[in-house]
C-alpha positions in Angstrom: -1.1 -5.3 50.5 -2.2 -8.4 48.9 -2.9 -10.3 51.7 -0.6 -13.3 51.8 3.1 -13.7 53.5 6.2 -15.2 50.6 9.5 -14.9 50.5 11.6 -13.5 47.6 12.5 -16.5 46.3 8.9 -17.6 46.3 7.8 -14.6 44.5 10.3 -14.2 41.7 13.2 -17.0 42.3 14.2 -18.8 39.6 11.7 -21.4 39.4 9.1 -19.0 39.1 10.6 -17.2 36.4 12.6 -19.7 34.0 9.5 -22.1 34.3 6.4 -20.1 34.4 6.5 -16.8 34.0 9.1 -17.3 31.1 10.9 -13.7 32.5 14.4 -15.2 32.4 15.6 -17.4 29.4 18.4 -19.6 30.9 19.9 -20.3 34.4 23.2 -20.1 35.5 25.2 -22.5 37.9 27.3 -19.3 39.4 29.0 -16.3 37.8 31.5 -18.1 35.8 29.1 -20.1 33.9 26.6 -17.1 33.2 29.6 -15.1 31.7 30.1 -18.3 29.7 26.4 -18.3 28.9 26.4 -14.9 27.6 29.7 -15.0 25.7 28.3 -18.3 23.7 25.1 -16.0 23.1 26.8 -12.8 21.7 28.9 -15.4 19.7 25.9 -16.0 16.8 25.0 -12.0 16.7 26.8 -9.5 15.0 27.6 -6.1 17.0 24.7 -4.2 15.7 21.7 -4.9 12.9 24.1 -2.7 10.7 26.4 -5.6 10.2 25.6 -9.3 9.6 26.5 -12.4 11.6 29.9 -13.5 12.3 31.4 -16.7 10.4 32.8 -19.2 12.7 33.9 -22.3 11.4 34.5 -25.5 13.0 35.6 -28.0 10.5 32.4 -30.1 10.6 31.9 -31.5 7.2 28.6 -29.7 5.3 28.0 -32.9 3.6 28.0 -35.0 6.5 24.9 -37.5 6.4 24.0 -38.7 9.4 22.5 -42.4 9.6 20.7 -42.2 12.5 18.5 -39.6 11.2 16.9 -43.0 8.9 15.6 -44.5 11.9 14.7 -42.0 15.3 11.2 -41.7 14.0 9.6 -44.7 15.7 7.4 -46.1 13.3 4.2 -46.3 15.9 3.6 -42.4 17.0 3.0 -43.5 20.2 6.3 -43.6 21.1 8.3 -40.4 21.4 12.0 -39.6 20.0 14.4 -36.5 21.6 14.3 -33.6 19.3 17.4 -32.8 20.4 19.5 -35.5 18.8 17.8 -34.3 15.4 19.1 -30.7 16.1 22.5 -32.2 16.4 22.6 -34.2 13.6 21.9 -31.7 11.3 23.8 -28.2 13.1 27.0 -27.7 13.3 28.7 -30.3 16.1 28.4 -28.6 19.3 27.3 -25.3 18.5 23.2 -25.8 19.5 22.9 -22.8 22.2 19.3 -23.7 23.4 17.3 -20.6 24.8 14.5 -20.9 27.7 15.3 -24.6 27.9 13.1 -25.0 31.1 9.6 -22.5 29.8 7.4 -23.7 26.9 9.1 -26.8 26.4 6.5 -27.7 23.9 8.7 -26.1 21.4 12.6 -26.5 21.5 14.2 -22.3 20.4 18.0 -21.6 20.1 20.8 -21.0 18.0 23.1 -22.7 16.3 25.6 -22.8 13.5 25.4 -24.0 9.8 28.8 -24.5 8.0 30.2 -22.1 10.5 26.9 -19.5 9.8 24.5 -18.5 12.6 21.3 -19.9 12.9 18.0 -19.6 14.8 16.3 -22.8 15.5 13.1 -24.0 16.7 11.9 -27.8 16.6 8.8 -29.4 18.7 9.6 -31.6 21.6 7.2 -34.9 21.8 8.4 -35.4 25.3 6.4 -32.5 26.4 2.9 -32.1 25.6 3.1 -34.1 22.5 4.9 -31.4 20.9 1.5 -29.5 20.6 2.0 -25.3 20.8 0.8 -23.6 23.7 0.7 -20.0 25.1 4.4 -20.5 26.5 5.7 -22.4 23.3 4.0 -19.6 21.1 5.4 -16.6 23.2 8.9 -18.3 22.5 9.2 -18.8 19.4 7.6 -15.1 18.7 10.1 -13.7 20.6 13.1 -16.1 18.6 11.6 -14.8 15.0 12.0 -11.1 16.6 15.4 -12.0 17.5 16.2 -13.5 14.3 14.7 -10.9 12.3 16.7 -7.9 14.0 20.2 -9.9 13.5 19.6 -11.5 10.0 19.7 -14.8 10.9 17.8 -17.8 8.7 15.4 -20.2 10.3 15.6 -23.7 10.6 12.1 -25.4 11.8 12.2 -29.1 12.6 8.3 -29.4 13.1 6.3 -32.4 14.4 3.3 -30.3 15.5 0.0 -31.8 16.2 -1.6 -28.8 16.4 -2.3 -25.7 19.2 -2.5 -27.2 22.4 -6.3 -27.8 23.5 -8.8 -28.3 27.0 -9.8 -26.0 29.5 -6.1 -24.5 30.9 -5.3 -23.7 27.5 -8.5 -22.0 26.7 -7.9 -19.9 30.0 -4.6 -18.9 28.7 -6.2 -17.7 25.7 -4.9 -20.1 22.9 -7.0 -18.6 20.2 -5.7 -15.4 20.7 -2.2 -16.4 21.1 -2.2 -18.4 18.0 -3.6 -16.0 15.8 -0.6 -13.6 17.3 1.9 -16.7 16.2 0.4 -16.4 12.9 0.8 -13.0 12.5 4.4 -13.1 13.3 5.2 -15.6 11.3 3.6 -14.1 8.2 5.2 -10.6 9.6 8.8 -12.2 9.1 11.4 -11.7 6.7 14.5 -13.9 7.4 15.3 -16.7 4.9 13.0 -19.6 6.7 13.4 -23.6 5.8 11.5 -25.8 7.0 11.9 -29.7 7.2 8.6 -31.7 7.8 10.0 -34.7 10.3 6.8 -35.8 11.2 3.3 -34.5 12.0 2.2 -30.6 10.5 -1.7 -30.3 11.4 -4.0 -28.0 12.1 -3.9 -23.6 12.2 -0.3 -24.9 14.4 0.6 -26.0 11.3 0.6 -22.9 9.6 3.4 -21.4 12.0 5.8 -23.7 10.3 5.4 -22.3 6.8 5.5 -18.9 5.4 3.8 -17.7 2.2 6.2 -15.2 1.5 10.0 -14.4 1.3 12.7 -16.6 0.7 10.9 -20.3 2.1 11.4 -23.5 0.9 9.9 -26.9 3.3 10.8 -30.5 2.9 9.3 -33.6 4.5 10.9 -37.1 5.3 9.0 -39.9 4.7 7.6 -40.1 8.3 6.2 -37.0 7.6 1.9 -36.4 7.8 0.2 -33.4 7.0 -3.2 -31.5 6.6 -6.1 -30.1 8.8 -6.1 -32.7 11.0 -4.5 -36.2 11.5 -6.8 -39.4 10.3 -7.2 -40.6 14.2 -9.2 -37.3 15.2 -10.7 -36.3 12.0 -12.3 -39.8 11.3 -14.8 -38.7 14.3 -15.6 -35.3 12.9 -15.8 -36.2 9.3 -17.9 -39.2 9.9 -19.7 -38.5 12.9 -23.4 -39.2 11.5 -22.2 -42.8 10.2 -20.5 -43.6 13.2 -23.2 -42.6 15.6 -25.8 -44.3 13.5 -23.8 -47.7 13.4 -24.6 -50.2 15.5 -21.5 -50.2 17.1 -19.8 -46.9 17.0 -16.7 -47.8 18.3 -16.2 -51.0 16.1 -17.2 -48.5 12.7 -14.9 -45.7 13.5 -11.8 -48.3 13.7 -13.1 -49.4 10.1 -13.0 -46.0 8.8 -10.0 -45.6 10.5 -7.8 -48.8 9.1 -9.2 -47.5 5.8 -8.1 -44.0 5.3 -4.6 -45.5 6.8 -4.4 -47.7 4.2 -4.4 -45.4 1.6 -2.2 -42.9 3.5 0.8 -42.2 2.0 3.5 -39.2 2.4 4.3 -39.8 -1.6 0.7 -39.4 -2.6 0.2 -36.4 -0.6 3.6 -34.7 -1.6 2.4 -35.1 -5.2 -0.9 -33.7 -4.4 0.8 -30.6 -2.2 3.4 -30.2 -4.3 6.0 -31.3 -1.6 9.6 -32.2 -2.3 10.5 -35.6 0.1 14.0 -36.5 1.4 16.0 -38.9 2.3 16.4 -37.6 5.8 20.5 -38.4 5.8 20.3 -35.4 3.7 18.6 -32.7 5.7 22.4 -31.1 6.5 23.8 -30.8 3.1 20.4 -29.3 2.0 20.1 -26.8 4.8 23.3 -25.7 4.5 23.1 -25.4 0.6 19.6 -22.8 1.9 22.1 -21.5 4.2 25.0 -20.4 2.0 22.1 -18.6 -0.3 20.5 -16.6 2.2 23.4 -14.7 3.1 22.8 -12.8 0.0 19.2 -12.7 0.8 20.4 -11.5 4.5 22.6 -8.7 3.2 20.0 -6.6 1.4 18.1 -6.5 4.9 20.8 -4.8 6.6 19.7 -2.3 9.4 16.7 -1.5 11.7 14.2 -4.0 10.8 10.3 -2.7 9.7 9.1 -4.0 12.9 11.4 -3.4 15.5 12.4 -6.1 18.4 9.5 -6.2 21.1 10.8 -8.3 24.1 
């Protein structure tokens, strides 16, 4: 009917669908390791939104401090770090289950386990598009937050976001649109939601990392940089007359440039934000300190959430 000869595999196989279309979450090696798959999954949820999340301990130490955390953010931005070893320095060992692994990989989604409670998770990935949210990334963590908020399980957010992915396929895709949904779920939310500001927060992106409303609380490490936009973009906006008037454009934008870096400072912006800054060694006791007090946050939203799960 449509013209053009493809197999099945070609149509819907699983490239299609665990890379593109985002259809299917997570793929399986055979039968035994989906049933696996599955039983890890149904692991972190309770048996209906009437109950709340199973407990499951596994002797990891809530206080533990990891030193590595002091030092994976390179120092120049141009070099990239794995998200994942920040998720599992700060979860419980072992117990990250990472969901659509292979679709949006932007933005890192899964659950995991805090002193033995269930978490969801969500963390930008440098590796991939700079970590900046597009349509796929957005779609995924929406559809985590729905997941989270039917199940009564707290947020963690490890964000390093640039900023919504930009240029012409993005556009296509409908970014605008897509972000302003992200926003909207975001705000929509209810679940006890801590955020820990690892490196860059910028831009409307931004935004989908914080929540005005509910039980939220956001830290930053020192590598952490925040506002509209970062000083390496914004120097051309802010000061595009001067620039373009110069002499040599080039030459005066790297001068306005070393300048605004060298009165950057996390500290000075924290005090302006109001921002509390950690030692990142001890993102894990604090989260699971958050953790431990949103259960009683989590048991007065027992049962159908207002806005019910939309796949």
């Amino acid at each position: 009917a449509l013209g053009y000869d493809i197999t099945k595999e070609e149509l819907g196989g699983d490239h299609i669908h665990t890379r593109i279309s985002g259809c299917v979450d997570n793929l399986a090696q055979n039968e035994t390791h989906a049933m696996s798959m599955i039983r890890q999954f149904l692991s972190y949820l309770p048996s209906n939104v009437w109950e709340m999340p199973p407990r499951k301990e596994n002797g990891d130490d809530p206080n533990r401090r990891e030193e590595s955390l002091l030092t994976i953010i390179p120092r120049d931005r141009r070099k990239v770090y794995k998200a994942h070893d920040v998720i599992e320095a700060v979860v419980d060992t072992n117990s990250f289950f990472e969901i659509a692994p292979h679709f949006g990989a932007a933005r890192i989604t899964g659950l995991a386990r805090i002193n033995g409670y269930p978490i969801g998770v969500m963390a930008n990935n440098p590796r991939q598009r700079g970590g900046s949210t597009d349509v796929a990334a957005g779609s995924k963590v929406m559809r985590l937050l729905a997941l989270a908020d039917t199940f009564h399980l707290p947020i963690l957010s490890l964000a390093d976001e640039p900023g919504f992915m930009v240029g012409l396929e993005s556009e296509k895709q409908g970014i605008e649109r897509a972000g302003a949904r992200l926003c909207a779920v975001t705000c929509q939310s209810r679940m006890p939601w801590i955020t820990i500001v690892v490196g860059r927060l910028f831009g409307v992106a931004g935004q989908t990392h914080h929540r005005p409303s509910g039980m939220f609380r956001r830290y930053a490490w020192p590598s952490a940089s925040w506002g509209s936009m970062p000083i390496a973009g914004g120097t051309s906006a802010a000061y595009r007359r001067e620039i373009e008037s110069s002499p040599n454009p080039e030459t005066r934008r790297q001068e306005i440039e070393d300048r605004l870096n060298a009165v950057a400072s996390p500290f000075r912006t924290a005090e302006a934000t109001g921002q509390d800054i950690i030692d990142p060694r001890d993102t894990r006791p604090l989260v699971v300190d958050f953790v431990e007090q949103a259960q009683r946050v989590l048991a007065t939203q027992i049962g159908e959430p207002p806005i019910p799960y939309r796949p």
